[in-house]
C-alpha positions in Angstrom: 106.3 -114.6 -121.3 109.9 -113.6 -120.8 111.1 -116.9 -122.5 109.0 -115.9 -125.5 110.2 -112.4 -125.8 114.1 -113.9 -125.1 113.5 -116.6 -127.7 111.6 -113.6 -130.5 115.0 -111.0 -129.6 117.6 -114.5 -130.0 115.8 -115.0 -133.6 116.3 -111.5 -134.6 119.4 -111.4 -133.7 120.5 -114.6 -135.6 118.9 -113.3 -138.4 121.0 -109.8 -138.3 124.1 -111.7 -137.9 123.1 -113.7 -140.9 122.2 -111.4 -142.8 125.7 -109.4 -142.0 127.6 -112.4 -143.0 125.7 -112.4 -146.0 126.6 -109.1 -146.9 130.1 -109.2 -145.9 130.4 -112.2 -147.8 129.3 -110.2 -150.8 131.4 -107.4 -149.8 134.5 -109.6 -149.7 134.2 -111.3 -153.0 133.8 -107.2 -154.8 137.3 -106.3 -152.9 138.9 -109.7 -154.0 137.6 -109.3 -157.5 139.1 -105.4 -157.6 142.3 -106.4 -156.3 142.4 -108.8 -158.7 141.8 -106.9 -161.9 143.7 -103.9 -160.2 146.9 -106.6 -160.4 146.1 -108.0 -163.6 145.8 -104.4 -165.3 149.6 -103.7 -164.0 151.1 -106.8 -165.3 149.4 -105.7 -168.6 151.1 -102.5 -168.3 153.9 -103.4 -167.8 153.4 -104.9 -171.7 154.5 -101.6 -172.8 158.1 -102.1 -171.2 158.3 -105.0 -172.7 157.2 -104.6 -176.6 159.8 -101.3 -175.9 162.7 -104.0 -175.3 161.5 -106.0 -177.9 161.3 -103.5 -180.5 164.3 -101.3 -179.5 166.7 -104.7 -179.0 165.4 -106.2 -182.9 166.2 -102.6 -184.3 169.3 -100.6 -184.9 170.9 -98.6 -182.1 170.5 -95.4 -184.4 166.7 -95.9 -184.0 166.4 -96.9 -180.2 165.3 -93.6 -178.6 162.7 -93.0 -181.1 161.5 -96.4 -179.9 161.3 -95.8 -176.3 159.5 -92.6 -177.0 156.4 -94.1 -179.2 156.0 -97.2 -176.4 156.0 -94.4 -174.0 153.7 -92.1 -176.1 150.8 -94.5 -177.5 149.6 -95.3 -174.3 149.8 -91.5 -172.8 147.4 -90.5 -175.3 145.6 -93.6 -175.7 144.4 -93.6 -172.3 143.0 -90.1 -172.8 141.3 -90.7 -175.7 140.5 -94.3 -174.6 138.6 -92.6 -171.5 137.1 -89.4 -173.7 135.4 -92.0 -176.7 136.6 -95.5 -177.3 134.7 -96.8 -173.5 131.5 -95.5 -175.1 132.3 -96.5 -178.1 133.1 -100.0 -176.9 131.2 -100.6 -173.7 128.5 -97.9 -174.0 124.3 -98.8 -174.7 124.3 -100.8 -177.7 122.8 -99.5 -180.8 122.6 -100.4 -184.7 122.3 -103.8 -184.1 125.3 -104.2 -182.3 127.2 -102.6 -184.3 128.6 -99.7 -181.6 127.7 -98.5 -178.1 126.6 -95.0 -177.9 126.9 -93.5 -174.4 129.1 -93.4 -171.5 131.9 -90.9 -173.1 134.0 -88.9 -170.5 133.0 -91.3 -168.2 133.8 -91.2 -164.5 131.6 -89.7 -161.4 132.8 -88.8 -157.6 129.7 -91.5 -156.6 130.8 -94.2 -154.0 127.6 -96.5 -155.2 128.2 -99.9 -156.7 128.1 -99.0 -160.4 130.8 -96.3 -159.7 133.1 -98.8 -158.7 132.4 -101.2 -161.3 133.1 -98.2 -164.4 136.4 -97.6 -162.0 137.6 -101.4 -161.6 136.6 -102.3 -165.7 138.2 -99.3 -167.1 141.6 -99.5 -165.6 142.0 -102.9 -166.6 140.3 -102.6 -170.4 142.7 -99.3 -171.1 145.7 -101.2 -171.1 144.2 -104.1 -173.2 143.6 -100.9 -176.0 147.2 -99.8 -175.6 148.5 -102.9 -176.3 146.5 -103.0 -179.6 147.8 -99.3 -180.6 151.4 -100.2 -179.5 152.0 -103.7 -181.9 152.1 -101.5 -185.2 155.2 -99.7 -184.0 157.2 -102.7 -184.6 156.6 -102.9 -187.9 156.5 -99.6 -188.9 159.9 -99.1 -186.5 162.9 -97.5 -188.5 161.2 -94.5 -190.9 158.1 -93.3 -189.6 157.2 -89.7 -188.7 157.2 -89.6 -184.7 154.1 -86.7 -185.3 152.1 -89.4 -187.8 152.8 -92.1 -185.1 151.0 -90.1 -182.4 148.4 -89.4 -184.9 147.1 -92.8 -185.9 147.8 -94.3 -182.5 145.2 -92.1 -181.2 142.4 -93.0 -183.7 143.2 -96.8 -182.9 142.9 -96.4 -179.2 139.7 -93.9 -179.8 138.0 -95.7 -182.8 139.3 -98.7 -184.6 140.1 -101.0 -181.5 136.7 -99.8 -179.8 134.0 -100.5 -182.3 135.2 -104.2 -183.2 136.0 -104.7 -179.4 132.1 -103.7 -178.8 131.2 -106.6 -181.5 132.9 -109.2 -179.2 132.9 -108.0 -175.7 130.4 -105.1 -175.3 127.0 -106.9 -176.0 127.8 -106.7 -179.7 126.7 -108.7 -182.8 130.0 -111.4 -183.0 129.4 -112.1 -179.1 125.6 -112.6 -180.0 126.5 -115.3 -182.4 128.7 -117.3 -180.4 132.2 -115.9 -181.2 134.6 -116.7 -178.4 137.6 -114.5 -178.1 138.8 -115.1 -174.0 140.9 -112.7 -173.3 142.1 -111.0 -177.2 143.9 -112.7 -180.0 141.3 -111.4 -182.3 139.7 -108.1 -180.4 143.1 -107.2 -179.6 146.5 -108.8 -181.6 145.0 -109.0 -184.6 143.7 -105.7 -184.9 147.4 -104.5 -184.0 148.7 -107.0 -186.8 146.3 -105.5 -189.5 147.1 -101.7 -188.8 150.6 -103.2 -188.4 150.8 -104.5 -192.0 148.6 -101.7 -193.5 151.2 -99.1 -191.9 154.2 -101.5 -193.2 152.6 -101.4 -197.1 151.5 -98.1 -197.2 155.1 -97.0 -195.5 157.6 -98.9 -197.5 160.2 -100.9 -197.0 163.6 -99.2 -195.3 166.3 -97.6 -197.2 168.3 -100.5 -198.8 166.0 -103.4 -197.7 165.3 -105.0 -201.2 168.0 -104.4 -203.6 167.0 -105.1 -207.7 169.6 -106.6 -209.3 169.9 -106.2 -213.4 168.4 -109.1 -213.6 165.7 -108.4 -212.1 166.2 -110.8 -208.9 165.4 -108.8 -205.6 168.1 -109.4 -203.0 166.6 -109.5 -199.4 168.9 -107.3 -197.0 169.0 -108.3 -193.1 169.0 -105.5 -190.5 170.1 -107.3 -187.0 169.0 -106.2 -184.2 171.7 -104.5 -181.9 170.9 -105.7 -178.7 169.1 -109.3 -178.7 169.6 -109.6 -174.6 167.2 -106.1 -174.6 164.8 -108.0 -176.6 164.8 -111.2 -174.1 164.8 -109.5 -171.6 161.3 -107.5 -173.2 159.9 -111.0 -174.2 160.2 -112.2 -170.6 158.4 -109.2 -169.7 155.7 -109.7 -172.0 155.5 -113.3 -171.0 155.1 -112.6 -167.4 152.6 -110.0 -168.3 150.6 -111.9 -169.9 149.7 -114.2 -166.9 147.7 -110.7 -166.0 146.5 -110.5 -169.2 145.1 -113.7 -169.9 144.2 -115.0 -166.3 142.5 -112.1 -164.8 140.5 -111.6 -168.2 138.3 -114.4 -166.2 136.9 -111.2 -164.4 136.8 -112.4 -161.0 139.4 -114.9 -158.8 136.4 -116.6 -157.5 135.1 -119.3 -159.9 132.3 -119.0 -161.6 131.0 -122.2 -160.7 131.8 -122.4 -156.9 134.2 -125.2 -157.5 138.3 -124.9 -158.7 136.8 -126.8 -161.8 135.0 -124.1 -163.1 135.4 -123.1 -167.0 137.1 -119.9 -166.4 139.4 -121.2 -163.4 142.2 -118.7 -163.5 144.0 -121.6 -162.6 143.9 -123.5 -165.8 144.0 -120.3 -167.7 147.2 -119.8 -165.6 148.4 -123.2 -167.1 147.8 -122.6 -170.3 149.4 -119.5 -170.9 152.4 -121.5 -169.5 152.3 -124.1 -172.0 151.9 -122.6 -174.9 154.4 -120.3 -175.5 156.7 -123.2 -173.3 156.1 -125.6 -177.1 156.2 -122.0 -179.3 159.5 -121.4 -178.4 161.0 -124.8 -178.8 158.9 -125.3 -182.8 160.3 -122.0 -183.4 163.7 -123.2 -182.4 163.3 -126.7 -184.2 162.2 -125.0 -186.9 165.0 -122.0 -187.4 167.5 -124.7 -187.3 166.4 -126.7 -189.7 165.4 -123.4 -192.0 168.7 -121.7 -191.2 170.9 -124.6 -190.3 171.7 -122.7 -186.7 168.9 -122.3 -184.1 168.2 -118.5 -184.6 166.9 -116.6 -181.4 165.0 -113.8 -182.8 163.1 -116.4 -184.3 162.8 -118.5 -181.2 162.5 -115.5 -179.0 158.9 -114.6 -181.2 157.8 -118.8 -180.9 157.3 -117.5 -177.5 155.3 -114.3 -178.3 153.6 -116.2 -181.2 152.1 -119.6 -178.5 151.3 -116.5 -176.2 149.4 -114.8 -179.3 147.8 -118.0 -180.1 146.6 -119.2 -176.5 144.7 -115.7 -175.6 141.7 -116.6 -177.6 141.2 -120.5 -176.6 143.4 -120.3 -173.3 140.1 -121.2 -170.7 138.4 -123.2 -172.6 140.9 -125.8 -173.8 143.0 -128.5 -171.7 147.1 -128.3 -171.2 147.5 -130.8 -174.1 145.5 -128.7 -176.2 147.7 -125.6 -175.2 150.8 -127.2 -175.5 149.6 -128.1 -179.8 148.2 -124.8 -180.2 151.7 -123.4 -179.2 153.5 -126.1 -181.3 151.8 -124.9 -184.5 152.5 -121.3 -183.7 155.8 -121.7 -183.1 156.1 -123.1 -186.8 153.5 -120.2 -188.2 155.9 -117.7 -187.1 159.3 -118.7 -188.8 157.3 -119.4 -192.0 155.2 -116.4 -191.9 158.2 -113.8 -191.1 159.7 -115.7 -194.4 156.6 -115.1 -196.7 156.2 -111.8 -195.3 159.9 -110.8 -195.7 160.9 -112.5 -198.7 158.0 -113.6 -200.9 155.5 -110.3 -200.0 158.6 -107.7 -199.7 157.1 -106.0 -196.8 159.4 -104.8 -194.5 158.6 -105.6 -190.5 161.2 -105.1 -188.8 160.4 -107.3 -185.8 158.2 -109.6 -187.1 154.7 -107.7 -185.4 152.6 -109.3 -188.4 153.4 -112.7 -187.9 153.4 -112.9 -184.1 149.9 -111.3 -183.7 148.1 -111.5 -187.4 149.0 -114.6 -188.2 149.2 -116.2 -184.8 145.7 -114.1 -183.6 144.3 -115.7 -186.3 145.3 -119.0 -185.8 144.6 -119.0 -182.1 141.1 -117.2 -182.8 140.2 -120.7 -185.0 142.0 -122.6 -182.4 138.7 -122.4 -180.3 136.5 -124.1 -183.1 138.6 -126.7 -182.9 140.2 -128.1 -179.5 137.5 -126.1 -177.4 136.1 -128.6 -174.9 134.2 -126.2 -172.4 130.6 -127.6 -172.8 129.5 -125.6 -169.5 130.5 -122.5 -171.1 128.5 -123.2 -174.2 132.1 -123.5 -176.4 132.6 -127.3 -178.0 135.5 -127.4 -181.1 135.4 -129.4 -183.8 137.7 -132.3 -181.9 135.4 -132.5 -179.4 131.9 -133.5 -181.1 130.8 -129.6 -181.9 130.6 -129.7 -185.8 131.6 -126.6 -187.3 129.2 -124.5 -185.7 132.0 -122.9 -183.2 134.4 -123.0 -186.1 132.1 -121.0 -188.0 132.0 -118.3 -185.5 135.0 -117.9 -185.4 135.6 -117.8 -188.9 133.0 -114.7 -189.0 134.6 -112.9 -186.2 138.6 -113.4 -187.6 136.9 -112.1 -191.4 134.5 -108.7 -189.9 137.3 -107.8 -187.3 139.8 -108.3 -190.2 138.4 -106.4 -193.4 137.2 -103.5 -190.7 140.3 -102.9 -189.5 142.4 -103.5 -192.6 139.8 -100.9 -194.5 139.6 -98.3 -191.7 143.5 -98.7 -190.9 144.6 -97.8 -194.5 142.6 -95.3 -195.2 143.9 -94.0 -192.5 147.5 -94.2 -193.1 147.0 -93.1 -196.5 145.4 -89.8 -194.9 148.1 -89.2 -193.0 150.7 -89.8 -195.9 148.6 -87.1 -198.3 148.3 -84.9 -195.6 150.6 -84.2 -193.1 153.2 -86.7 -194.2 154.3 -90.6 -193.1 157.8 -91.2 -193.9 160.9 -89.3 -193.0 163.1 -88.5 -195.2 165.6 -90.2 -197.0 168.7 -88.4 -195.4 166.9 -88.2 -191.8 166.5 -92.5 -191.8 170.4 -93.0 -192.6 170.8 -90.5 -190.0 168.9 -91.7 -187.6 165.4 -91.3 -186.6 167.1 -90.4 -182.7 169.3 -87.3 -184.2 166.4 -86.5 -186.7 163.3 -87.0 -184.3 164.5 -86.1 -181.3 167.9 -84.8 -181.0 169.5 -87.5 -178.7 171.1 -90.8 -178.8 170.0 -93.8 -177.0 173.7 -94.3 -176.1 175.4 -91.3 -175.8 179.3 -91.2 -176.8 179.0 -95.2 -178.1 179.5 -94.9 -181.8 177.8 -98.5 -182.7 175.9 -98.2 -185.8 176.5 -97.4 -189.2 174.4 -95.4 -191.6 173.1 -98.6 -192.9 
């Protein structure tokens, strides 16, 4: 008898301990998995000091504090009204037919359950992906816009244009019910910055003495150098090493989906990727610059790395390094020409180039799946690969809705603004300076290094 009862209390206690190692098991894999977003949402923070770099050393010293202030401004009031309506909008109960999610607004409770903790964990790490969207269009609008009218429409981006397309594709909306694959953002989030970016550009005008109109009738094409290009390396390193957050914890967890380092997803290969890319951007941007210009030109070069980086987001876990290292190739070439059709064939004025890095390049890479995609586990096969064009397809959808929503929605908004409480500055306050007319400061106080022009 006493064997039997020593025997019944060993079995219950080997079942306790299993089913505590079970448990902690569990409980281990949730604290990995917030660590690991909680890391990856910092590096993409930290994308806000570089695109300030960026845009500040591509622009004229006159200009540079008025720089700093709108990358340090567009995501202060996007994450407010990211948290207030754009989560609900984007990740809320889906309604319409997947056209927009419709609760979950001021989101946020004191519970310590499981749900709390996963609202906490996904929030941190989408916000930053919104304020990244908001914060492209300052580069191309850099130079002559409003400070006032830049908080204004950076806040309906983050609250309402970036939210309802980002709920198409990763909030249980229509595009991701069709097979639209979009990993980690060139689509949900650079293009949507490179539409509102060239929206703001048309609706705003070219800079004071950008396109001069000869008698003949022949427009001359004016260059505005940037004043400090080692600022803007320095912001494109930034970006780059940011983006290893941004692309490689977008797999949601640091534990393969698949139980194996071979999984789909592996933040591993997405790590690679996002290595490789921009790696072959740089040096096509480079090859091509020199042959284009006769001297190897580094802003050019400098956005072949932002432009592979652009391009690899979309495809960048479902392709292989060879694949990665061609998709960069290609951007790096997009770039140079489309900064050249854009500046000197369109006549719209972007200072730094925002419309060719993440249009043309989140374009490109958003296609880039239909076509070297070779993730049959994950349901996502490319042209190349034996998939027809039924992946292409999808994306071709997805790059068109995203596109004419945010180009429609995005001018109409600009051209509120401009009817209402006004876009532009003046003509006297832009050769002045948008630091003395803005803000009252300089960037570089006592350093006379700019001209009017």
């Amino acid at each position: 008898m006493r064997k039997k009862i020593a025997v019944f209390v060993m079995l219950l206690l080997c079942m306790g301990a299993s089913l505590f190692a079970q448990e902690s098991i569990e409980s281990l894999g949730f604290s990995v998995d917030v660590v690991w977003l909680f890391l990856g949402a910092i590096l993409v923070f930290i994308f806000q000091a570089g695109f300030a770099l960026v845009e500040t050393g591509l622009t004229r010293a006159k200009n540079a504090t008025n720089i700093t202030m709108k990358n340090l401004m567009d995501f202060c009031f996007g994450a407010l009204v990211y948290w207030a309506f754009g989560w609900g909008l984007m990740w809320g109960k889906d309604a319409l037919g997947g056209l927009i999610g419709t609760d979950q607004f001021f989101p946020g409770t004191m519970g310590l359950d499981i749900e709390s903790a996963n609202f906490y964990k996904s929030w941190f790490f989408q916000v930053v992906f919104a304020a990244t969207s908001a914060t492209i269009v300052s580069g191309a609008m850099a130079e002559r816009t409003q400070f006032k009218s830049y908080l204004i429409y950076t806040c309906f981006i983050s609250a309402f244009i970036y939210p309802i397309q980002g709920h198409w594709v990763w909030g249980g909306g229509w595009l991701g019910n069709i097979g639209f694959h979009d990993f980690a953002g060139s689509t949900v989030v650079h293009s949507v910055g490179g539409w509102a970016a060239l929206m703001g550009a048309v609706v705003l005008g070219p800079r004071l003495g950008k396109y001069m109109k000869g008698q003949d009738g022949k427009v001359t094409v004016k260059a505005f150098p940037g004043h400090n290009i080692p600022y803007a390396c320095l912001g494109v390193f930034i970006l780059w090493f940011g983006w290893f957050g941004f692309n490689a914890a977008s797999t949601g967890t640091s534990i393969p989906d698949s139980g194996t380092i071979f999984s789909g997803t592996s933040l591993a290969r997405v790590a690679v990727t996002t290595c490789l890319a921009p790696s072959a951007g740089a040096i096509s941007a480079m090859i091509t610059s020199w042959i284009w210009f006769k001297k190897p030109d580094c802003s050019m070069t400098m956005n072949g790395v932002l432009a592979g980086l652009v391009a690899i987001t979309a495809p960048c876990a479902v392709v292989s390094p060879a694949a990665a290292i061609v998709i960069g190739f290609i951007a790096g070439i997009l770039v140079v020409l489309s900064v050249e059709f854009i500046d000197k064939k369109l006549l719209v004025d972007d200072p730094v180039g925002a419309v060719s890095v993440h249009l043309t390049n989140g374009i490109f890479g958003t296609l880039a799946v239909g076509i070297w995609a070779n993730a049959p586990s994950d349901g996502v096969v490319g042209l190349l690969h034996g998939g027809g064009l039924t992946q292409l397809g999808a994306q071709f959808i997805g790059v068109i809705s995203v596109g004419a929503w945010v180009a429609i929605t995005s001018l109409v908004l600009f051209l509120i603004i401009k009817a209402t409480v006004g876009l532009r500055v003046s003509p006297k306050d832009e050769l002045r300076g948008l630091d003395q007319s803005e803000h009252k400061s300089e960037a570089y106080s006592g350093f006379q290094i700019f001209t009017n022009m």
